[in-house]
N, C-alpha and C positions, 0 to 999 in steps of 0.2 A: 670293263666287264664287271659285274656285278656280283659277290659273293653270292652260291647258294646253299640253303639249307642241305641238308642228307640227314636221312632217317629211314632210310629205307625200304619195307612193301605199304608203310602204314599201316593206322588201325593201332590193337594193344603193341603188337610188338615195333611198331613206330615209335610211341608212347614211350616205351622204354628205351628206345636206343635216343630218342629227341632228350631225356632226362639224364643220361649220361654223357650225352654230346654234349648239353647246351652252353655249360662255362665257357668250353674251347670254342663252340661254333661263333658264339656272344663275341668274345673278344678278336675273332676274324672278321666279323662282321663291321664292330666298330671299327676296324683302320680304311673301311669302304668308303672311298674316296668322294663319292657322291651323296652320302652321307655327314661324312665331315663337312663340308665346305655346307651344306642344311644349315647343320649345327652350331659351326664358326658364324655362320651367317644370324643367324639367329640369336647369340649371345652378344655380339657385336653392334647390334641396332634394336633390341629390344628397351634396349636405356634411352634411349630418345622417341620410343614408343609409347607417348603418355596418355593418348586417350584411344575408345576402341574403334574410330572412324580413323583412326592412323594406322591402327591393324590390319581391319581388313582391306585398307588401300591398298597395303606392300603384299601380293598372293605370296611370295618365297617366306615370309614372317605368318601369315595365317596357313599356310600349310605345315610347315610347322609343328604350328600349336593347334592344328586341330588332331592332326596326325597322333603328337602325343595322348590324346585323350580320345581317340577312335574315332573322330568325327569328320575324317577326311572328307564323306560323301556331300558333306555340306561348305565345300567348297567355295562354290558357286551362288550357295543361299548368304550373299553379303550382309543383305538386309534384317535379317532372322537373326546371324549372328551379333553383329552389333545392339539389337536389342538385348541379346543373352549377357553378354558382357557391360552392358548398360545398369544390366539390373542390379539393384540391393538387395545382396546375398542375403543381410540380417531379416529382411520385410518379408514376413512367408506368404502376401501376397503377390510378392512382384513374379515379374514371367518367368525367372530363371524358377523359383522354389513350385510355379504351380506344372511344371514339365515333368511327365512320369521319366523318362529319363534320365538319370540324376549324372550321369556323363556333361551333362550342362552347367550345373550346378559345379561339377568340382573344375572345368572349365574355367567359367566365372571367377571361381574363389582364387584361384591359382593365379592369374592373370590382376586381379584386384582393382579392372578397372571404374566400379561402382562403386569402387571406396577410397578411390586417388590412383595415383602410379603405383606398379608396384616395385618391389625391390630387386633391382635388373641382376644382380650377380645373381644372389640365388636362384631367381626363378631360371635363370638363362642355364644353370644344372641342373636343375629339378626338371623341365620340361627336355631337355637336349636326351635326357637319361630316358625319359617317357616314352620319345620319340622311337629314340634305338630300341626301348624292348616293343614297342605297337609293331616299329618294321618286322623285325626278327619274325614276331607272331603271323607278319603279312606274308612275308615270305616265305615261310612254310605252309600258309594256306594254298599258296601258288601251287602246291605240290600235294596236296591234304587241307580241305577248307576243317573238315572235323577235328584236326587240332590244331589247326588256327584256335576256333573254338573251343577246345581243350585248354590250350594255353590261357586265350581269355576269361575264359571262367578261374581257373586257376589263382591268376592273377586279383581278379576283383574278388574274388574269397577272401583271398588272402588281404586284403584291404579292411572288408569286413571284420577280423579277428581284432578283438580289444572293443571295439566301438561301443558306445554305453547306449544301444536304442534297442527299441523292441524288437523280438522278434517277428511281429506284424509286421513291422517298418521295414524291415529288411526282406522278410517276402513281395512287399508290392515295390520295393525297389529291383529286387532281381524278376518281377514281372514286368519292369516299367521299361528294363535293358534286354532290347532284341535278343542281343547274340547272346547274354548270361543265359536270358528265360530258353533260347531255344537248346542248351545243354540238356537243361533243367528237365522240358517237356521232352527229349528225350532218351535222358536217362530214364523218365516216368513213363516211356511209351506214350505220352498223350498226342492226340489227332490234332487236326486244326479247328475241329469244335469248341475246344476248352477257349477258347479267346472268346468264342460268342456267349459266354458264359457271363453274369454279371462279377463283378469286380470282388465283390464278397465271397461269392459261392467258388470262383478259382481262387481264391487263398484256402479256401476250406478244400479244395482239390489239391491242392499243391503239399499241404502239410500232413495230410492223410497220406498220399503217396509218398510222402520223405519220411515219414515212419514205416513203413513197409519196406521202402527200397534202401534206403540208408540205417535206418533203426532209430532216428530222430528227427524230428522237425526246429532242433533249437539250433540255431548256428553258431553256438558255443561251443558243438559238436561236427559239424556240417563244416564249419571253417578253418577245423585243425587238416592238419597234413592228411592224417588217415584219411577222414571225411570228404576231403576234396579228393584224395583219388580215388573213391568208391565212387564216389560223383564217376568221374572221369572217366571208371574202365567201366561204368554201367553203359554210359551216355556212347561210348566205343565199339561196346560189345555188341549194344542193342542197332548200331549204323553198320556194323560189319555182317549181322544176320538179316537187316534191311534188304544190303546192297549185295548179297549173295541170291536173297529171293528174287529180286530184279533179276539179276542176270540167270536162273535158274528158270524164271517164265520166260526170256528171251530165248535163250538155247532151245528152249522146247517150242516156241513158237516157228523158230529158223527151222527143225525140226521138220515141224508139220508143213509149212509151207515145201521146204524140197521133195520131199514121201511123196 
């Protein structure tokens, strides 16, 4: 049987009870037996895993490591993958660096297969640790996918802090990541318009609405603690007024139809 999550009705007050649970639920979760033997599995044969057409041969070794970096759905894409991991992380033309994506990229780098083997103990705790927090986030979306998304926004914020690049660079990278951009667009209230927008003119949407809704667009701000949970209980606040109006034109549709 399978640890689960518990947080509660969801929403904010999810939110809070998932931030007060999560050490304890974290460390029940690691002794999940189905989990371990992933992870055993995966630090144990990643040292004779030397190039990336031997990765994605073993599925129990690529699920794994795609797992830890959110990339599960690509599974099945063997051939996409092995080019990713093919690529020279340093050449900012190769295919890993021109993927808006950048979940690719830190893939790539981690795994180090464009640059020789890479170094099996560490990577085999660095990815094993990935893995468990990407599950924990899955698992709670089983129950609440919005802080699934919570968490993972969270998470790659909190990645973001320190990092010496622009704050440009860091907007079209949280455009370039589905599930970061789609907290983002709706913390900001934004439609499914903004995408059809040119690439320029939604960073010029995106920083205008993070001064308004957050009170900055730098992520020198955006990526401290506070900043990420204003993010979070906007992006929360504004899916629990969403999915109250859904159910409020429902009720009144069932309504009319029995009258």
């Amino acid at each position: 049987m399978t640890a689960a999550i518990t947080f509660g009705a969801g929403g904010l007050l999810g939110w809070r009870v998932l931030k007060q649970s999560e050490d304890r639920q974290m460390e029940i979760l690691s002794k999940d037996p189905v989990l371990q033997r992933n992870t055993a599995y995966f630090r144990q044969n990643i040292d004779t895993t030397l190039t990336a057409e031997d990765l994605v041969k073993d599925y129990r070794l690529l699920n794994v490591a795609l797992g830890a970096f959110g990339l599960e759905a690509d599974i099945s894409n063997k051939a996409f993958i092995r080019q990713v991991l093919d690529s020279d992380v340093s050449d900012r033309t190769s295919l890993v660096n021109r993927l808006s994506d950048k979940r690719y990229l830190r893939l790539a780098e981690a795994l180090g297969f464009g640059a020789g083997a890479p170094a099996a103990d560490e990577l085999g705790a660095k990815v094993s640790a990935a893995y468990l927090q990407r599950e924990f986030e899955r698992r709670v979306g089983e129950g609440d996918e919005n802080l699934r998304l919570a968490l993972n926004a969270r998470r790659e914020l909190q990645g973001f802090a320190g990092r010496d690049s622009k704050d440009s660079t860091l907007w079209f990278e949280v455009m370039g990541n589905p599930p970061l951009r789609e907290v983002f667009e709706g913390a900001f209230g934004f439609g499914n318009a903004y995408g059809k927008l040119s690439i320029d003119r939604q960073l010029e949407e995106f920083t205008k609405a993070s001064e308004r809704y957050l009170g900055s667009a730098s992520f020198a701000d955006i990526a401290t603690d506070q900043g990420i949970d204003k993010l979070v209980r906007n992006f929360l606040a504004r899916s629990q007024l969403e999915q109250a109006q859904v159910q409020n034109r429902y009720s009144a549709a069932l309504t009319l139809l029995s009258s």
